[in-house]
C-alpha positions as CSV (number, residue, x, y, z in Angstrom):
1,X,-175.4,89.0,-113.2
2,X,-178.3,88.1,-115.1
3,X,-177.4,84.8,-115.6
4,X,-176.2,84.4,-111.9
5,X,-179.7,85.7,-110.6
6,X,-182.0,83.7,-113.2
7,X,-179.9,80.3,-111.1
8,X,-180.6,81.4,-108.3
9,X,-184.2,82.5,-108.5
10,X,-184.8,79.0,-110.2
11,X,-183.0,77.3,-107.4
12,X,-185.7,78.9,-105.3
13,X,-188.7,78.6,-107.1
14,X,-188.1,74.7,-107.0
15,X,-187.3,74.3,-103.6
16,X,-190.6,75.8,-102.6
17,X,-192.3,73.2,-105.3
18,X,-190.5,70.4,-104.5
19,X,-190.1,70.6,-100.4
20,X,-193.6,70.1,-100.0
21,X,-193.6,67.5,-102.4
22,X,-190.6,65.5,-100.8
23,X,-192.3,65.6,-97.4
24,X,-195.7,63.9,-98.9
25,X,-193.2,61.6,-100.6
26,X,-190.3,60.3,-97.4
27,X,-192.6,61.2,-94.8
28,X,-191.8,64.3,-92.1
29,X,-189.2,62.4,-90.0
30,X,-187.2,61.4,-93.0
31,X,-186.9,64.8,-94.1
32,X,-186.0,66.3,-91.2
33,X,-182.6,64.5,-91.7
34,X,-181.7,66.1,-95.5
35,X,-181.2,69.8,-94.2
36,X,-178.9,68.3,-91.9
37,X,-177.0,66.8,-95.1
38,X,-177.0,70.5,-96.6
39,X,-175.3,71.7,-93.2
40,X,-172.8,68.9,-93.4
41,X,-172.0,69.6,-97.2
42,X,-171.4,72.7,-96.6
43,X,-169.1,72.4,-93.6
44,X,-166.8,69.9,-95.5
45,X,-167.1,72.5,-98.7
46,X,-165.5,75.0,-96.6
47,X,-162.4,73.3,-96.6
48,X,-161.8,73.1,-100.1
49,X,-163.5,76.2,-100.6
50,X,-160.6,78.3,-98.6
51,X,-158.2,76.8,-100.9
52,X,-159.7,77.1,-104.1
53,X,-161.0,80.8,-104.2
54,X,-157.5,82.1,-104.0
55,X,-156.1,79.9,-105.9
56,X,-158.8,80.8,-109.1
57,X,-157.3,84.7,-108.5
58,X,-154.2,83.5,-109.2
59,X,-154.9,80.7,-111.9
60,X,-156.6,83.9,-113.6
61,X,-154.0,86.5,-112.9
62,X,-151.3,84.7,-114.3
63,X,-153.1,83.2,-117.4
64,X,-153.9,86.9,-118.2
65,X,-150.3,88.0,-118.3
66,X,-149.7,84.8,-120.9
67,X,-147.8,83.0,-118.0
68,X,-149.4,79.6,-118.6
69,X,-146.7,77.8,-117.2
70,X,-147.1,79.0,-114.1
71,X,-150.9,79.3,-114.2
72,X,-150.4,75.4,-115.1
73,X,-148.3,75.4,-111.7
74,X,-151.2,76.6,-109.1
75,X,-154.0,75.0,-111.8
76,X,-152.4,71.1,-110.7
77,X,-151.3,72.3,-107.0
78,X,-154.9,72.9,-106.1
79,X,-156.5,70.0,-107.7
80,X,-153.7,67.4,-105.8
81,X,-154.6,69.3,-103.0
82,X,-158.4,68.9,-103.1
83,X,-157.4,65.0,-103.4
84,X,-155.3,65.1,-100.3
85,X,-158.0,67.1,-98.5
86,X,-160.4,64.7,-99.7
87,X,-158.7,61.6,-98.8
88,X,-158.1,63.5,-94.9
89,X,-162.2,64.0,-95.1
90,X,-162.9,60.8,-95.7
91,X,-161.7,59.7,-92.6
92,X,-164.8,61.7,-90.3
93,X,-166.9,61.2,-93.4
94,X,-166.8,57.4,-93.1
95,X,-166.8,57.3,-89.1
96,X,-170.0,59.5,-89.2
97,X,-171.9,57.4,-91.5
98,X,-170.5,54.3,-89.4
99,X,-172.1,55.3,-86.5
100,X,-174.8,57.8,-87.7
101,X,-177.2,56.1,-85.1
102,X,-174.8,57.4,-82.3
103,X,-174.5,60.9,-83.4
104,X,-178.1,61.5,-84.5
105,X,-181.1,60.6,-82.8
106,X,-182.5,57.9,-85.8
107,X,-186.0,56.8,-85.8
108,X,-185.8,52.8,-85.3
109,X,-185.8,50.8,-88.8
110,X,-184.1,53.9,-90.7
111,X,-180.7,53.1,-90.2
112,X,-179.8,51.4,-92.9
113,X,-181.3,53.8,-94.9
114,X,-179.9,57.1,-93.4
115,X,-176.3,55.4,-94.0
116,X,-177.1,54.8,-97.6
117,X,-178.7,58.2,-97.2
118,X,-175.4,60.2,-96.1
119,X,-172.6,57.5,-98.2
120,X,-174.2,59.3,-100.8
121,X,-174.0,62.9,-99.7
122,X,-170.9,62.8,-98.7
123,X,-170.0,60.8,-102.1
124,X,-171.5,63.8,-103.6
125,X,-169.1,66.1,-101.5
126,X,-166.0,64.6,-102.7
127,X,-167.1,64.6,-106.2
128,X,-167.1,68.7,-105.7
129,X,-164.2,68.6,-103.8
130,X,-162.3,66.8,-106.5
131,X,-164.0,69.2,-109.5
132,X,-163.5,72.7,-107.8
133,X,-160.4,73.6,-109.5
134,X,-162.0,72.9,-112.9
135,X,-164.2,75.2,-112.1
136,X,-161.4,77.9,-112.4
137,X,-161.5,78.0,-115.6
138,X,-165.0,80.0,-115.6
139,X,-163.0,83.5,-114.0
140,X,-159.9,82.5,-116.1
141,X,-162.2,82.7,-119.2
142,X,-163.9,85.0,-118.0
143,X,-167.5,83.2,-118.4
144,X,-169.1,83.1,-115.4
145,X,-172.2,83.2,-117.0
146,X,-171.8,79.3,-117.9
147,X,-171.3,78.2,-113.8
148,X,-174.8,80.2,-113.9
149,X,-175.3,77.8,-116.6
150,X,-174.4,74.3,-115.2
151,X,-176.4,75.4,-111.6
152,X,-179.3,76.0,-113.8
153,X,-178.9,72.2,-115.6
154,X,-178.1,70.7,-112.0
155,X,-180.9,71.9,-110.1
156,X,-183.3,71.0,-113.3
157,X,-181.3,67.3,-113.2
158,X,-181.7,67.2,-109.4
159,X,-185.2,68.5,-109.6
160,X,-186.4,66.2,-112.6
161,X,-184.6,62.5,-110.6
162,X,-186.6,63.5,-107.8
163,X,-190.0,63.5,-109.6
164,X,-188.9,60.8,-111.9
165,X,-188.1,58.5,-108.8
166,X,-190.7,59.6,-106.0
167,X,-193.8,60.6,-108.6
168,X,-193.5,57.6,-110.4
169,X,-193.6,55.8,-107.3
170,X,-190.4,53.7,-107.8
171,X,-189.2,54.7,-104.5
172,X,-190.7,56.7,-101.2
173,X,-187.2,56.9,-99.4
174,X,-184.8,59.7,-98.6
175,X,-182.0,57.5,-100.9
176,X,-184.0,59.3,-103.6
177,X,-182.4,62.2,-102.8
178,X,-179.3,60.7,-102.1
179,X,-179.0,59.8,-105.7
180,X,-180.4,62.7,-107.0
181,X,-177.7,64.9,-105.4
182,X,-175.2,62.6,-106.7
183,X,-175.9,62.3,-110.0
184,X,-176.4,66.0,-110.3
185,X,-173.6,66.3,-108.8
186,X,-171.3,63.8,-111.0
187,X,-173.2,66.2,-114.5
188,X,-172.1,69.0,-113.0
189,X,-168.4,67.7,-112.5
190,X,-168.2,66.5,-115.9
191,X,-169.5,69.7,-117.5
192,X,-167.1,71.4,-115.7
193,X,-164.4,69.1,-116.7
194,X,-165.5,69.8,-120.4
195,X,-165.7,73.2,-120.0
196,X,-162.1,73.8,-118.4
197,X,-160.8,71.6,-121.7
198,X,-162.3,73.8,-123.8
199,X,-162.4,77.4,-122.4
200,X,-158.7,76.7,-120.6
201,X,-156.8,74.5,-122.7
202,X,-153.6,76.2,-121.9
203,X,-154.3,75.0,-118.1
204,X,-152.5,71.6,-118.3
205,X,-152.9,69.1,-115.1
206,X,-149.7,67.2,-114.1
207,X,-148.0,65.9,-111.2
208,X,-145.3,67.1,-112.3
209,X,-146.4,71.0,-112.2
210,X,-147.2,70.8,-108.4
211,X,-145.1,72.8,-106.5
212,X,-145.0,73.8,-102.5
213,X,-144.3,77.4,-102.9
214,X,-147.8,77.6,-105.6
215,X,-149.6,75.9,-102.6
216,X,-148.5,78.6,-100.3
């Protein structure tokens, strides 16, 4: 809880540094676009969301009663299913940043840059769509205090690029944070990845241990 509420209050704290900051930085009308990229993150993250929350409960439950083999079972199921839901969401992904100028009302001159802009949200998306079920491994454990953990490192890691690229004046476009999010977002993927190794390594990913009754 501690840990949980010392992320979160961090989280804060730097958005109401750095919002300010990022509008000096893009400009008003650029920013107006990057809440929009929060809404659309977390409308695809719904999807895979759904899927992996139960699917934790039972990685946990059956861990806990030694049943690795089958905790194995829904462990693989859910990660081969975040890739096929991935690979279905890439499909309005790719048509929205195709013809972002359609759907949004974009200043004239910024649509190149809004495209890069959203490839890389949306890049970002998949890469925690495709890392969820690693994160299982933090309930399995039972650590949740280190998902507090890798929040706090992300939002420092997201927080530090952004200074790093707009304060030292290498760039003044909204692709900052395009690249900010997705390198935060890769860390946090890997760390997770490391962690499941190490606090799960019972949990073994294979083809082989999907099964359609575990994705039911």
């Amino acid at each position: 809880l501690i840990c949980s509420t010392a992320a979160h209050f961090l989280s804060a704290a730097i958005a109401f540094v750095i919002t300010p900051f990022l509008i000096a930085k893009v400009g008003m009308e650029a920013y107006g676009f990057y809440p929009i990229s929060a809404e659309l993150t977390a409308f695809f993250g719904l999807f895979c969301g759904v899927v992996n929350s139960t699917a934790s409960r039972y990685i946990t439950v059956e861990d806990a009663r030694g049943n690795s083999g089958e905790a194995s079972r829904y462990f693989s199921t859910v990660f081969f299913s975040n890739v096929f839901l991935s690979a279905i969401l890439l499909i309005p992904m790719g048509l929205f940043v195709a013809f972002v100028d359609k759907i949004l009302s974009v200043p004239a001159g910024m649509v190149g840059e809004l495209r890069i802009f959203f490839a890389l949200v949306l890049l970002s998306v998949l890469v925690n769509a495709l890392s969820t079920a690693f994160g299982s491994a933090y309930s399995v454990s039972n650590r949740i205090d280190l998902r507090s953990a890798q929040d706090f490192i992300a939002v420092l890691l997201k927080a530090a690029i952004l200074f790093g690229l707009l304060g030292g004046g290498f760039s003044s476009s909204i692709i900052s944070i395009g690249i900010a999010l997705l390198i935060s977002n890769v860390t946090g993927a890997i760390i997770q990845f490391l962690m499941c190794r190490r606090l799960t390594p019972e949990l073994m990913l294979s083809w082989r241990n999907v099964s359609r009754a575990h994705a039911g």
